[in-house]
VMD Tcl script that builds the backbone (N, CA, C; Angstrom):
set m [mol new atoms 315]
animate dup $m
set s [atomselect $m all]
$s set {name element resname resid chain x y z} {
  {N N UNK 1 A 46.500 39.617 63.686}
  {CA C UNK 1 A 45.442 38.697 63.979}
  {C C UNK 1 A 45.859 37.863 65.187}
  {N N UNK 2 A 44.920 37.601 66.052}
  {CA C UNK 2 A 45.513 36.910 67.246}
  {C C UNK 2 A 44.134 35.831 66.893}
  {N N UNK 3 A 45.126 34.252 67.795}
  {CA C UNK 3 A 43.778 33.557 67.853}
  {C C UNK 3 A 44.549 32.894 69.417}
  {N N UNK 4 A 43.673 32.491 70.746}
  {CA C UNK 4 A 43.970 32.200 71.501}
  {C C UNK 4 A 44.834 30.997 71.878}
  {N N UNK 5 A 46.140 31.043 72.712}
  {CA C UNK 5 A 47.326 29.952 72.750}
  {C C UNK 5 A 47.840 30.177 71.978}
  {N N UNK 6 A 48.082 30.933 70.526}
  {CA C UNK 6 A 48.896 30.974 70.169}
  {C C UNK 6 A 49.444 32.408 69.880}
  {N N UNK 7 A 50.731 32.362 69.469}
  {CA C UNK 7 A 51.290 34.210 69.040}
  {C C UNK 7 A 50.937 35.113 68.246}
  {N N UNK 8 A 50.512 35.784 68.439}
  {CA C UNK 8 A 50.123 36.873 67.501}
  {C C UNK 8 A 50.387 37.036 66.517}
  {N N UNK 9 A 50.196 36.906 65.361}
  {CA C UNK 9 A 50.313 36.934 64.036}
  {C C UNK 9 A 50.746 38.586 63.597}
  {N N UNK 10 A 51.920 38.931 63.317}
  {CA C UNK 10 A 52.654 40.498 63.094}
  {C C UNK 10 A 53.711 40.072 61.490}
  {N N UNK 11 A 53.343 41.015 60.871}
  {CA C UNK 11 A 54.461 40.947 59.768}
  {C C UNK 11 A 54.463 39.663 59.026}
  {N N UNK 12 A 53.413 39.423 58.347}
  {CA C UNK 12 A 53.476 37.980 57.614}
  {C C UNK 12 A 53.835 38.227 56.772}
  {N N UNK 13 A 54.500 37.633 56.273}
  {CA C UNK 13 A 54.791 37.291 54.540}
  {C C UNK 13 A 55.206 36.426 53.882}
  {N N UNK 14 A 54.983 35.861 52.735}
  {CA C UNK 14 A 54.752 34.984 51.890}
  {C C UNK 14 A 54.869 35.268 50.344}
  {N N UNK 15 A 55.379 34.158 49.280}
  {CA C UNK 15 A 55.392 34.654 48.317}
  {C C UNK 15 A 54.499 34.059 47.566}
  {N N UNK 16 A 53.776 34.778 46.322}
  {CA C UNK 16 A 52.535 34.797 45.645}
  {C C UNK 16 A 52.732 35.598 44.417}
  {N N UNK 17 A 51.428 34.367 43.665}
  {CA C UNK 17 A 52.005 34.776 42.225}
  {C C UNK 17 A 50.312 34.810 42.134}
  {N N UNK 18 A 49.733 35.278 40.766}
  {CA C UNK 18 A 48.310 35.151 39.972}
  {C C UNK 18 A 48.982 35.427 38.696}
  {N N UNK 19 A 48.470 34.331 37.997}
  {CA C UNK 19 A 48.457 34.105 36.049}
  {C C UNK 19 A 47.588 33.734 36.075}
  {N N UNK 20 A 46.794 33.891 34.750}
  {CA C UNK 20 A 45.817 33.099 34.255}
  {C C UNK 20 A 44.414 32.576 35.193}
  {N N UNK 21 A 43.871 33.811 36.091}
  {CA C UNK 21 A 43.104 32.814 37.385}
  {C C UNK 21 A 43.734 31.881 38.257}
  {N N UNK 22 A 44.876 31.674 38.113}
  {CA C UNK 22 A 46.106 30.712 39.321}
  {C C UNK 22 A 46.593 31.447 40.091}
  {N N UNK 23 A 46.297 31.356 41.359}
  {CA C UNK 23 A 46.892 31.785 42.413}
  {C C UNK 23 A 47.364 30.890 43.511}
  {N N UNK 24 A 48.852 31.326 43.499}
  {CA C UNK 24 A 49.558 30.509 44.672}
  {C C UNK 24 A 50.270 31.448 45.770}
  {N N UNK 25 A 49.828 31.014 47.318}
  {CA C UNK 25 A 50.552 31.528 48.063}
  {C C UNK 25 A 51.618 30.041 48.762}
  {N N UNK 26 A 53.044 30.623 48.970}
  {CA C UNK 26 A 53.733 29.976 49.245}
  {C C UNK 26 A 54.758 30.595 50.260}
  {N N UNK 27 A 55.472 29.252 51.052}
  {CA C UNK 27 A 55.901 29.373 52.245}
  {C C UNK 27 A 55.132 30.522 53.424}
  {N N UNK 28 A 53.641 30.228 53.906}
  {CA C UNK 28 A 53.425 31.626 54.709}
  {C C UNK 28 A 53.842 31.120 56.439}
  {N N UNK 29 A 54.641 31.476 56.632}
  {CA C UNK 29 A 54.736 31.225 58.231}
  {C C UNK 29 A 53.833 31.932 59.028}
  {N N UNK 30 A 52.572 30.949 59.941}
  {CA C UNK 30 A 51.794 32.197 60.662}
  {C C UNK 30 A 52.443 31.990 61.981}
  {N N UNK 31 A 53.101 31.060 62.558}
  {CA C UNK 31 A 53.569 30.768 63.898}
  {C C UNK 31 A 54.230 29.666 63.388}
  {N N UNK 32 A 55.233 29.243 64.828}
  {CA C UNK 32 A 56.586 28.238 64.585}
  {C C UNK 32 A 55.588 26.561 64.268}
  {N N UNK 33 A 54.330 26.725 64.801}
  {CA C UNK 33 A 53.837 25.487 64.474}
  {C C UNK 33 A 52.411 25.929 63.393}
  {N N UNK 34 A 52.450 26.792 62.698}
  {CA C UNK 34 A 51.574 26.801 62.067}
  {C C UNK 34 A 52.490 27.322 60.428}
  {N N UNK 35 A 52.616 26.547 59.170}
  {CA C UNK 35 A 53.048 26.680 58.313}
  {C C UNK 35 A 52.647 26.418 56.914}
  {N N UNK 36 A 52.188 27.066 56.532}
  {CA C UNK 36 A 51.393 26.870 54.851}
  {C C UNK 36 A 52.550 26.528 53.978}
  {N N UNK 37 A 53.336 25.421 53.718}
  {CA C UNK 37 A 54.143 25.688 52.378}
  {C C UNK 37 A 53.505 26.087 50.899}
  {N N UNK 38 A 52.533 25.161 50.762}
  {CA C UNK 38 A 51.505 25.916 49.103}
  {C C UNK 38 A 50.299 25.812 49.328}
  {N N UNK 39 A 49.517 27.104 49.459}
  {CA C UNK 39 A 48.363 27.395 48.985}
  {C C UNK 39 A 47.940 27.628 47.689}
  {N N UNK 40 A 46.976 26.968 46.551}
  {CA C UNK 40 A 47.086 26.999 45.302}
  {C C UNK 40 A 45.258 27.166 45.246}
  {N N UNK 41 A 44.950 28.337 44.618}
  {CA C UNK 41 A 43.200 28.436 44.380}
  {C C UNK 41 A 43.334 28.618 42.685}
  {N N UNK 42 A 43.112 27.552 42.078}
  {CA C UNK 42 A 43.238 27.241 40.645}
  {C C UNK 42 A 42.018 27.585 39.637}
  {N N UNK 43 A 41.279 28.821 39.169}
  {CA C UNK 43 A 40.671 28.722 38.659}
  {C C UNK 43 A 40.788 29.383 36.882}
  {N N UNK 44 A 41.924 28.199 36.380}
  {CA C UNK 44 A 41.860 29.040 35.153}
  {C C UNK 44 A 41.353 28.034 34.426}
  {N N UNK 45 A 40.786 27.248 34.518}
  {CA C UNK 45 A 40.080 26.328 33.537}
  {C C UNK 45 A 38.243 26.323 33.852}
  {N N UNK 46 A 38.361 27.718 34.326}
  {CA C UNK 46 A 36.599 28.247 34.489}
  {C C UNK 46 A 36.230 28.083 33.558}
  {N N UNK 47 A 36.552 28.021 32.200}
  {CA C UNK 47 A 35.248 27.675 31.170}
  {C C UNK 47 A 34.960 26.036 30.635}
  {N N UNK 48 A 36.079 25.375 31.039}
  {CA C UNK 48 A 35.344 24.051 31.323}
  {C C UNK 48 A 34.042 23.875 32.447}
  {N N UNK 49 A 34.413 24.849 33.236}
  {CA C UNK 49 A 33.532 24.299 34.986}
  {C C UNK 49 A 34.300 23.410 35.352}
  {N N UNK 50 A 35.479 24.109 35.929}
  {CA C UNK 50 A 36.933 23.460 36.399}
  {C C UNK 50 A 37.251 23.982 37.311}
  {N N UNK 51 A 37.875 23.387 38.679}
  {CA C UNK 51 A 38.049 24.244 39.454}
  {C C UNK 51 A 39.351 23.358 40.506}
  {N N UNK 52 A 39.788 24.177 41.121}
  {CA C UNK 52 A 41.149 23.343 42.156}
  {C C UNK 52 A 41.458 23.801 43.144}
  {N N UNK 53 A 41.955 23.095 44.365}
  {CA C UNK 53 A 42.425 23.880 45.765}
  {C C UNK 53 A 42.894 22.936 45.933}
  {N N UNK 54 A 44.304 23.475 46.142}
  {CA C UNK 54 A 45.216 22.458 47.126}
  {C C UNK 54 A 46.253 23.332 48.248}
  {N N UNK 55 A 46.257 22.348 49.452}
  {CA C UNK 55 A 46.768 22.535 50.587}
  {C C UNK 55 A 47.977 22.071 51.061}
  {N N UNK 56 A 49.119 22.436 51.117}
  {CA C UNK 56 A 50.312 21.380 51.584}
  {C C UNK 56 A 50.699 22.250 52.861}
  {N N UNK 57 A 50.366 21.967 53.973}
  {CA C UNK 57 A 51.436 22.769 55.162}
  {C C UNK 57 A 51.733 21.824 56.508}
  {N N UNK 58 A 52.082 22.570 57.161}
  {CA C UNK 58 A 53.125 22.185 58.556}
  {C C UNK 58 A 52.381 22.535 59.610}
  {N N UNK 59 A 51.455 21.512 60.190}
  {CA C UNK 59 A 50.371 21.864 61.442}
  {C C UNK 59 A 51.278 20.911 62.746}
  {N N UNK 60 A 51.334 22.412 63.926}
  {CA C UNK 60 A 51.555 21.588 64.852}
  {C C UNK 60 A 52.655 20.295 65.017}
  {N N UNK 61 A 53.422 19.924 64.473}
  {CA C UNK 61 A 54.766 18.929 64.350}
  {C C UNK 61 A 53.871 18.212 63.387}
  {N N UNK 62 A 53.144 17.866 62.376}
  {CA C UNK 62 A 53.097 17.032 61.780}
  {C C UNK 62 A 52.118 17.744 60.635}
  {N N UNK 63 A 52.329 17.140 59.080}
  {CA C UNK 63 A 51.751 17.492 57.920}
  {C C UNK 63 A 50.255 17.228 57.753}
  {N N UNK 64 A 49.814 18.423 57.302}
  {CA C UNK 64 A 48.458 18.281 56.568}
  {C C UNK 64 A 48.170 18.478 54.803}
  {N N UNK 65 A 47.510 17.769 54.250}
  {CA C UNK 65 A 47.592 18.120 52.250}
  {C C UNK 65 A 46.198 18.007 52.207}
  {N N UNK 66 A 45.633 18.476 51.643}
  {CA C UNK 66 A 44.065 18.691 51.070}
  {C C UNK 66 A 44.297 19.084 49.478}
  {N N UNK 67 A 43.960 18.518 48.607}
  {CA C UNK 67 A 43.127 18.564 47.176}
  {C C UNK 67 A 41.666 18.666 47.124}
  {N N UNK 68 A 41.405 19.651 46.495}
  {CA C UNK 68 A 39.593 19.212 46.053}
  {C C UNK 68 A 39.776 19.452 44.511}
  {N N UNK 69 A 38.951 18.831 43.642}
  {CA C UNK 69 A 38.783 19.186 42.385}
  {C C UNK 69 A 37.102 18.926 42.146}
  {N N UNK 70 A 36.998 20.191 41.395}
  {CA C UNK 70 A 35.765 20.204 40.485}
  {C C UNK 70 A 35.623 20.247 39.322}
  {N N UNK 71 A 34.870 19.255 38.583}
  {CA C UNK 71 A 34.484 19.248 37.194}
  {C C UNK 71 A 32.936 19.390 37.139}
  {N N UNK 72 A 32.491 19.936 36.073}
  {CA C UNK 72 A 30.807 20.119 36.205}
  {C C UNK 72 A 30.513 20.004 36.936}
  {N N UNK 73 A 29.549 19.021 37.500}
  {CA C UNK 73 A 28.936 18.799 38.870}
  {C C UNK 73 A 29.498 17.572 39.126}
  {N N UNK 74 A 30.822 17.191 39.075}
  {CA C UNK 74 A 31.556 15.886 39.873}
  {C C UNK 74 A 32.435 16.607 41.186}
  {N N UNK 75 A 32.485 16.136 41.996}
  {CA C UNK 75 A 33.659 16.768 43.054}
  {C C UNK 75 A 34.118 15.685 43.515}
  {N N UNK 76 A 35.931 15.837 43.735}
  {CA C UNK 76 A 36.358 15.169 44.466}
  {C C UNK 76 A 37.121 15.541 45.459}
  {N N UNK 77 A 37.976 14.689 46.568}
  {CA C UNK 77 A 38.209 15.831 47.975}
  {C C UNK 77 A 39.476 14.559 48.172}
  {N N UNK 78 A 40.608 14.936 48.999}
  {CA C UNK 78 A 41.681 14.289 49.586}
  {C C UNK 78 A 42.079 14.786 50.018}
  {N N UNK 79 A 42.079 14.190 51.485}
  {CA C UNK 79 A 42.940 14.869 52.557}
  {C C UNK 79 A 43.947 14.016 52.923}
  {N N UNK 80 A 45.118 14.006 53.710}
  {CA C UNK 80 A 45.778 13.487 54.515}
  {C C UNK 80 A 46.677 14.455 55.478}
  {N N UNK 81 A 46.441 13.822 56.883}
  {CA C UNK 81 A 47.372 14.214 58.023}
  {C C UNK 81 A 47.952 13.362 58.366}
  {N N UNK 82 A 48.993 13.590 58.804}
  {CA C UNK 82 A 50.017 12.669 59.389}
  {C C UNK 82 A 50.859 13.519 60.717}
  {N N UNK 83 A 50.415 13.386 61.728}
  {CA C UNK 83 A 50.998 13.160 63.304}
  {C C UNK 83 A 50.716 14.694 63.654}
  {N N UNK 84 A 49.507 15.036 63.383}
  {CA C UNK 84 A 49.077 16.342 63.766}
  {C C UNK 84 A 48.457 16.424 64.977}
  {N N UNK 85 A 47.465 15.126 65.030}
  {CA C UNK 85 A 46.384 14.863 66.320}
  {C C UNK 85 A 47.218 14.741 67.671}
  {N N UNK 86 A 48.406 14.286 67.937}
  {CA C UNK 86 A 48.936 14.130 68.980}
  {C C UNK 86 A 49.354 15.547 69.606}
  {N N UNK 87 A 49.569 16.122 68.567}
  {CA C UNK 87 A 50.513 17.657 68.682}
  {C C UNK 87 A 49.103 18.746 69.513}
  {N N UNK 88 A 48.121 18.335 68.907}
  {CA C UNK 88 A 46.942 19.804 69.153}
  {C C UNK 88 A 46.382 19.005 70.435}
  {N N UNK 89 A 45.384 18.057 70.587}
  {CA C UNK 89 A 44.658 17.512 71.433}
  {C C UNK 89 A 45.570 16.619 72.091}
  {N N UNK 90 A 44.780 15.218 72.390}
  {CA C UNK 90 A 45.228 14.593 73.225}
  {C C UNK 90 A 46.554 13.853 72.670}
  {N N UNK 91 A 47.362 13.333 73.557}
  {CA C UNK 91 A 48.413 12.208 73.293}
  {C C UNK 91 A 48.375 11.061 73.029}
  {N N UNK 92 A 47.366 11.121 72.078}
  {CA C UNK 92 A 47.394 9.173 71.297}
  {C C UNK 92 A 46.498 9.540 70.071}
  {N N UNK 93 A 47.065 8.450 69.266}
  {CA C UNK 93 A 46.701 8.023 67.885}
  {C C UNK 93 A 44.713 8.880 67.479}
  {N N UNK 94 A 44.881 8.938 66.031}
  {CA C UNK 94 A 43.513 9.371 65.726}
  {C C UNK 94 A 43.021 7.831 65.986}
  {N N UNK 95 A 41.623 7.805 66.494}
  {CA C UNK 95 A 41.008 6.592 66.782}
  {C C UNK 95 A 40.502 6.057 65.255}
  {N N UNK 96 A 39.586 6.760 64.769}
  {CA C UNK 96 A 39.131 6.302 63.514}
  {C C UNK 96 A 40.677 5.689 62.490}
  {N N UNK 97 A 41.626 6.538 62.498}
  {CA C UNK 97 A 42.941 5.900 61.806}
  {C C UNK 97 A 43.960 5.212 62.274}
  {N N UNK 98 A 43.958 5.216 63.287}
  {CA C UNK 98 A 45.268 4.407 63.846}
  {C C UNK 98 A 46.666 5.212 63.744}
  {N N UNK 99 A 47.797 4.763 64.438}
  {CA C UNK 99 A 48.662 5.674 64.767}
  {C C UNK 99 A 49.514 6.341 63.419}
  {N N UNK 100 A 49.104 5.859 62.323}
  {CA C UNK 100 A 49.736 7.214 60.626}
  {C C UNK 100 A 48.796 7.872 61.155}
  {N N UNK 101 A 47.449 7.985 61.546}
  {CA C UNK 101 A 46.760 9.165 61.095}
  {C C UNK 101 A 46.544 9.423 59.442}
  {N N UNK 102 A 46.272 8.607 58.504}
  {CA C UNK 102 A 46.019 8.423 57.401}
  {C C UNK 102 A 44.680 8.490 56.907}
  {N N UNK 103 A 44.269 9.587 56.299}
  {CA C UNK 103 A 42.940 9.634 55.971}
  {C C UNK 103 A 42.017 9.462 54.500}
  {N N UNK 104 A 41.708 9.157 53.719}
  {CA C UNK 104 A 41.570 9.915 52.330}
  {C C UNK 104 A 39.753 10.006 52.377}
  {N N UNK 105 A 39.321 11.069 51.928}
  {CA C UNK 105 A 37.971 11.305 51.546}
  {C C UNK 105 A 37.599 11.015 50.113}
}
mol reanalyze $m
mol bondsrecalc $m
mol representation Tube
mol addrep $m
């Protein structure tokens, strides 16, 4: 897979498990600045109407984490980055956050 500016994506691998509707992929290196430590798509509590995704990786010199959870029809969402914006775009602070770059939804 290629995506432009960065290296070509050859020979990935990562380790991954599925139990129970739980699936985790972990440590996937796609490039030196692009790094998934846990990918987690959680759906073994489908017969509540339960549901989970969480994100922990290594963007660009600085961390990104995303949670979402679903219950019936409630959803909730959390993100946080920390010192990613300087690395991809421009060289200063996210404006809306100030220089953590601290977000939560």
């Amino acid at each position: 897979m290629a995506i432009p500016g960065l290296p070509e994506w050859k020979d990935i691998d990562a380790e991954t498990s599925y139990t129970d509707r739980n699936l985790f992929i972990r440590h996937l290196n796609l490039a030196p600045e692009l790094a998934v430590e846990v990918l987690n798509f959680d759906g073994s509590h489908r017969r509540e109407k339960r549901g989970r995704i969480a994100v922990m990786a290594n963007l660009f010199g600085g961390t990104f984490e995303l949670e979402t959870d679903r219950y019936r029809t409630r959803k909730s969402a959390k993100a946080v980055a920390k010192d990613t914006a300087a690395q991809v775009g421009e060289n200063r602070p996210c404006p809306s956050c100030g220089p953590d770059c601290f977000q939560e939804l």
